[in-house]
C-alpha positions in Angstrom: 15.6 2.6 49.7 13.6 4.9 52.0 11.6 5.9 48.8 8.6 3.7 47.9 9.8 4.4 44.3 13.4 2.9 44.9 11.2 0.1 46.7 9.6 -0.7 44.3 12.2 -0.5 41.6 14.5 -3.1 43.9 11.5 -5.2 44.3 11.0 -5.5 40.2 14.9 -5.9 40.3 14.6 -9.1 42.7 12.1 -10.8 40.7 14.1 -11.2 37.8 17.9 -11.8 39.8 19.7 -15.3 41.0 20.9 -13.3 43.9 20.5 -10.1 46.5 23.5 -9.5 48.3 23.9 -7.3 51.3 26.3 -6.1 53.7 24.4 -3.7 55.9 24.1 -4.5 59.2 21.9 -7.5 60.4 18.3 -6.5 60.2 18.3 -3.5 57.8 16.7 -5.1 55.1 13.9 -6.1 57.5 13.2 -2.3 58.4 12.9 -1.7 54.6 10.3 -4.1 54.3 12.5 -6.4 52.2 13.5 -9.2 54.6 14.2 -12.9 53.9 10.3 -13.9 54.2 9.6 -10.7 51.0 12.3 -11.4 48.6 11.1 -15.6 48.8 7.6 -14.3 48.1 8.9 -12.0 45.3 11.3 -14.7 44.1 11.3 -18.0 45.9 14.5 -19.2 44.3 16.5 -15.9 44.8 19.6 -16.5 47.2 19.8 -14.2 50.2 23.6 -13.4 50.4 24.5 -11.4 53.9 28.1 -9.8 54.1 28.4 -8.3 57.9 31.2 -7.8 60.7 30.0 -10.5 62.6 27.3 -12.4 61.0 23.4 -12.6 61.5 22.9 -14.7 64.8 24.9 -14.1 68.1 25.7 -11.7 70.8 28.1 -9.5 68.5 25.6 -9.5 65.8 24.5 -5.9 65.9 28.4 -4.6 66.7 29.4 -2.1 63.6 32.6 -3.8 62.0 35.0 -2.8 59.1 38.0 -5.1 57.3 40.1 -4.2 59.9 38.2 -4.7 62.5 37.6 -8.5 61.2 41.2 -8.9 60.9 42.4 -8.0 64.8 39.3 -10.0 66.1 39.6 -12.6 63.4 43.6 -12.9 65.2 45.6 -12.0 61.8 46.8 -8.7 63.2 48.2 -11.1 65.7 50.8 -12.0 62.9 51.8 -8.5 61.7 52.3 -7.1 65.3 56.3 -6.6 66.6 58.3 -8.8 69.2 56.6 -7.8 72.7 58.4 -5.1 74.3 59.9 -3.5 71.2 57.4 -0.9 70.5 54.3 0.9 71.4 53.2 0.5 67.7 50.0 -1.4 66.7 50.1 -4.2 64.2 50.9 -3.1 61.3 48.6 -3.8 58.0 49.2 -6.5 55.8 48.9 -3.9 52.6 45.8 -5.1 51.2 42.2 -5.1 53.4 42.7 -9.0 53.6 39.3 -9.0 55.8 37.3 -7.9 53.0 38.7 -9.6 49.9 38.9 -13.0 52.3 34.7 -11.9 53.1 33.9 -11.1 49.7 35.5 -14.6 48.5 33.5 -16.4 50.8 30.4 -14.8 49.8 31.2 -15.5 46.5 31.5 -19.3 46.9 28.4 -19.5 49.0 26.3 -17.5 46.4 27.6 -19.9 43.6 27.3 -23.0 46.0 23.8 -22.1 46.6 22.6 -21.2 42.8 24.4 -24.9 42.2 22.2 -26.5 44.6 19.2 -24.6 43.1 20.2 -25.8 40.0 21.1 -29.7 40.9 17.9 -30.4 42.8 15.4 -28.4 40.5 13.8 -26.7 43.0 12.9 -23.2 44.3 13.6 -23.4 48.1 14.8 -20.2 49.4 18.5 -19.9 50.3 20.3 -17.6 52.3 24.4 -17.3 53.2 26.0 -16.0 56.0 29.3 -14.1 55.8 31.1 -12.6 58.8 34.3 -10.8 58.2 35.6 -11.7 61.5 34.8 -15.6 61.1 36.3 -15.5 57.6 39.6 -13.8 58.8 39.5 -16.7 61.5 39.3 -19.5 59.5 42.8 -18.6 58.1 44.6 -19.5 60.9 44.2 -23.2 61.6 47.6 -23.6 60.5 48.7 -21.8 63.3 47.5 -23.9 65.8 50.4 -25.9 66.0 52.9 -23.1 66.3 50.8 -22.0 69.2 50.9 -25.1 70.9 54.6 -25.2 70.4 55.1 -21.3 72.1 52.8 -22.4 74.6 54.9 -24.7 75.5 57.4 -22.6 75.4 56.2 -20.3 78.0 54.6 -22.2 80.1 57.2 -25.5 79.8 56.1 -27.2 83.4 52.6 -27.6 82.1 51.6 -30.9 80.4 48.8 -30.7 77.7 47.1 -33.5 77.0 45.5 -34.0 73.7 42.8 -36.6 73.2 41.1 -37.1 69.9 37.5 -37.6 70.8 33.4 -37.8 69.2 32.4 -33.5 69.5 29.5 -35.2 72.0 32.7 -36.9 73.6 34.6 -34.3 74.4 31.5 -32.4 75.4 30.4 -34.3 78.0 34.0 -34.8 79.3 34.0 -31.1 80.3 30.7 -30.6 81.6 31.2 -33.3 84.2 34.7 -32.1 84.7 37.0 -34.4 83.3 38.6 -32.3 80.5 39.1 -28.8 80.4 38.5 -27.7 77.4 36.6 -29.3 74.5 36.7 -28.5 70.4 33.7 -29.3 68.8 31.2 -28.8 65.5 28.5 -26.5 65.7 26.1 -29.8 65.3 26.4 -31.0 68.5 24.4 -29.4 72.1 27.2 -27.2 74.2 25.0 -28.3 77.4 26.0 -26.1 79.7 29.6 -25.0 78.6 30.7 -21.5 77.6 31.4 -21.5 74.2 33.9 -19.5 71.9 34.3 -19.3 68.0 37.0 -21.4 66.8 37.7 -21.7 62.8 35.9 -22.8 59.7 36.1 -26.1 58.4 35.1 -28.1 55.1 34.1 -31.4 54.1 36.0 -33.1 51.6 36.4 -36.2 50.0 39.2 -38.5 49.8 40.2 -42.1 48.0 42.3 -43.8 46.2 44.1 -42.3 43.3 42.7 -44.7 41.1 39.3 -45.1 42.6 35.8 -44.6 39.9 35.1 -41.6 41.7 34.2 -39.1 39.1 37.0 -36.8 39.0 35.7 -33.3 39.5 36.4 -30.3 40.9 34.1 -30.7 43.3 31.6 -33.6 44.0 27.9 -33.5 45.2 27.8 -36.0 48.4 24.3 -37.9 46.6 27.1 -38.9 44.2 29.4 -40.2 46.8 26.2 -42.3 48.5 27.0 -45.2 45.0 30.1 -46.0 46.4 31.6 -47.8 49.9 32.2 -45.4 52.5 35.0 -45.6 55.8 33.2 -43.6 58.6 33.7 -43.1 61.9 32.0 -44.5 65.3 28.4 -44.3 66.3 27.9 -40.9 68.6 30.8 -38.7 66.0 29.1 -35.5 64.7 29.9 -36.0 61.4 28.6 -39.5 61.5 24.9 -38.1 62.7 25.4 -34.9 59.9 26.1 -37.5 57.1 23.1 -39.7 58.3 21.1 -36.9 58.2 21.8 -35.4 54.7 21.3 -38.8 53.3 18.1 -39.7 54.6 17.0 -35.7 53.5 18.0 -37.3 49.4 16.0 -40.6 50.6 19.2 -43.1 50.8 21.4 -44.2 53.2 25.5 -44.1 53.4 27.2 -47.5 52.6 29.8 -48.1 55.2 32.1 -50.8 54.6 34.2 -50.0 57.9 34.0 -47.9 61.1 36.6 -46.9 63.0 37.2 -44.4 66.1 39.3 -41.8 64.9 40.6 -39.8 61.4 43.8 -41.1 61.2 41.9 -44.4 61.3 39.8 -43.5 58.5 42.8 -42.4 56.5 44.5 -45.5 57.0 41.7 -47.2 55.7 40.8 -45.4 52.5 44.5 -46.0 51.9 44.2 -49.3 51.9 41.2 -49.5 49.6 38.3 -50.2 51.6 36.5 -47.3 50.2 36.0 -43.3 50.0 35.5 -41.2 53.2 34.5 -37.3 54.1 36.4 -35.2 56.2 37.1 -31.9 57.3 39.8 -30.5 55.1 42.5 -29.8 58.5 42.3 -33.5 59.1 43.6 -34.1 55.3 45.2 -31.5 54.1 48.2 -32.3 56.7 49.1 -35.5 54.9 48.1 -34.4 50.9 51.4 -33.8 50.2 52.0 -37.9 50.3 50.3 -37.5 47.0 48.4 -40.7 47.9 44.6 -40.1 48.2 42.6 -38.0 45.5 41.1 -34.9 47.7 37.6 -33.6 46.4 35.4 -30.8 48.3 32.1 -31.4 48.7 30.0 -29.1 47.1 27.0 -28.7 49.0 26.1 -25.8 51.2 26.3 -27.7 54.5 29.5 -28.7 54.0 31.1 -26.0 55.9 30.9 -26.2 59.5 32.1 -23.9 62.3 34.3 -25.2 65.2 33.7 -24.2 68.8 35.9 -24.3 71.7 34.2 -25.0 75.0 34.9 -24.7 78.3 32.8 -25.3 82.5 33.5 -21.6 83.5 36.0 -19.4 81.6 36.9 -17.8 84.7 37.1 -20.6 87.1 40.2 -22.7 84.9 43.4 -22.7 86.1 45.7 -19.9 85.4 47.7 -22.8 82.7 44.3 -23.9 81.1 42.7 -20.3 80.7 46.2 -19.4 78.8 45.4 -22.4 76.8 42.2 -20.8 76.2 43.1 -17.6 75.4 46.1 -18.6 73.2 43.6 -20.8 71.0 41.0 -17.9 71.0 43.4 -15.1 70.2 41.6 -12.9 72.1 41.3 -11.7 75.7 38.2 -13.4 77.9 37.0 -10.2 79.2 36.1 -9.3 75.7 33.2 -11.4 75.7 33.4 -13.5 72.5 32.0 -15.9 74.3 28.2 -17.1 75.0 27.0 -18.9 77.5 24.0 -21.5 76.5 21.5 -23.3 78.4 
């Protein structure tokens, strides 16, 4: 690529391709002279995939990483380590470089949720994804959190966590003036002054009755969901402003027949018929097995959404709510995941 003839060749290669994907680190394809801003010049539909360690924004985002570097950050080495105290062995591997099947997957369905989009809305607009091995290797383990409240527990058994279900902007603004410790929120909504920590990956789905005249696909666009009755939740909720948002973007508005304050609320009113609804897939997936509600991603590109955990002053919590913090991290604070914003 350091040849003007290779240049040239990749650029005649772009012009004619649904897709470039890269997995050099952030910034590379900039210093070649074929950044985001070139390729949409060459080809202003093209999709810009990136593949890197730790994605293209943030303070980690020029840190060399590898599959298994994704997979002890991302916390699944976590799960293949020994009992504490057995051994001075590291975690062993899970046989197959999880991190960079789990990446490429990703990649994958963000290149051919992006072409779709193309595609559906008949337009050229340039599109870029953004694939971190160590967030993809992250969003595995939502399953775990419960087991790590329960060992938490477990340890620490004269501690009492309290867990309040809460708007993102809620919960915010409960810990920046002191009256929570920690906070988990979507990436939508202003951190204010907090320090903030990667948490997991979440989608958006949609769910109704069995029997409802939702067209039964794979996979739904949400313009399609905007025909029918939708449950949300309050005024002030982060998905609430996101689905506001995307509608007004098509030029229509979302129907709600019903809001209520929290997701088990919106579950129980789907279930009862008074219309569809859209969640994140870890407050749904819980109860699928009822077999009750028909589940349905959505298949735009926004409809994944990173989860933060937040807290005043990492180093200022008590010693109970900084092992809180660290056990739902998986990672040691000195290591500096986190940011702080302003």
């Amino acid at each position: 690529m350091k040849d003007p003839k290779g240049l040239d060749i990749a650029k005649q290669l772009i012009a004619n391709c649904d897709a470039v994907v890269e997995n050099f680190r952030p910034g590379q394809l900039d210093r070649w002279g074929l950044g985001a801003e070139v390729i949409a010049d060459i080809n202003p539909g093209c999709v810009l995939v990136h593949v890197s360690g730790n994605g293209q924004t943030g303070p980690d985002r020029d840190r060399s990483a590898f599959g298994v570097i994704g997979e002890a950050i991302g916390g699944l080495r976590h799960l293949t380590g020994f009992p504490e105290g057995t051994t001075q062995l590291p975690p062993a591997r899970t046989g197959v470089s999880l991190g960079d099947m789990v990446a490429g997957l990703y990649a994958a369905i963000g290149l051919l949720s992006a072409v779709y989009a193309r595609q559906a809305h008949a337009d050229a607009m340039a599109r870029s994804v953004d694939v971190a091995l160590t967030e993809s290797v992250f969003s595995l383990l939502e399953v775990c959190l419960p087991e790590y409240l329960s060992t938490f527990k477990s340890d620490y058994p004269d501690v009492r966590v309290a867990l309040s279900e809460q708007t993102s902007e809620r919960a915010v603004q409960d810990v920046a003036k002191g009256l929570a410790d920690i906070a988990i929120f979507s990436e939508a909504i202003n951190p204010l002054e907090l320090e903030i920590f990667p948490y997991r990956q979440e989608w958006l789905v949609v769910i109704s009755q069995r029997d409802h005249p939702l067209p039964g696909k794979k996979a739904i666009h949400f313009n399609d969901t905007l025909d029918f009755q939708h449950v949300g939740l309050q005024p002030g909720s982060s998905l609430l402003g996101q689905l506001n948002s995307e509608a007004a973007e098509l030029g229509r508005s979302v129907s709600f027949a019903v809001q209520v304050t929290s997701f088990d609320g919106v579950r129980r009113m789907v279930d009862s018929g008074l219309g569809i609804a859209i969640l994140p897939d870890g407050a749904v997936l819980p109860v699928a097995r009822e077999g009750r509600l028909k589940i349905t991603p959505l298949s735009d590109t926004w409809a994944r959404r990173t989860l933060y955990v937040g807290v005043r002053e990492a180093g200022a919590l008590t010693l109970a709510a900084r092992n809180m913090l660290i056990r739902l991290i998986e990672k040691p604070l000195q290591t500096g995941i986190g940011n702080k914003t302003s």
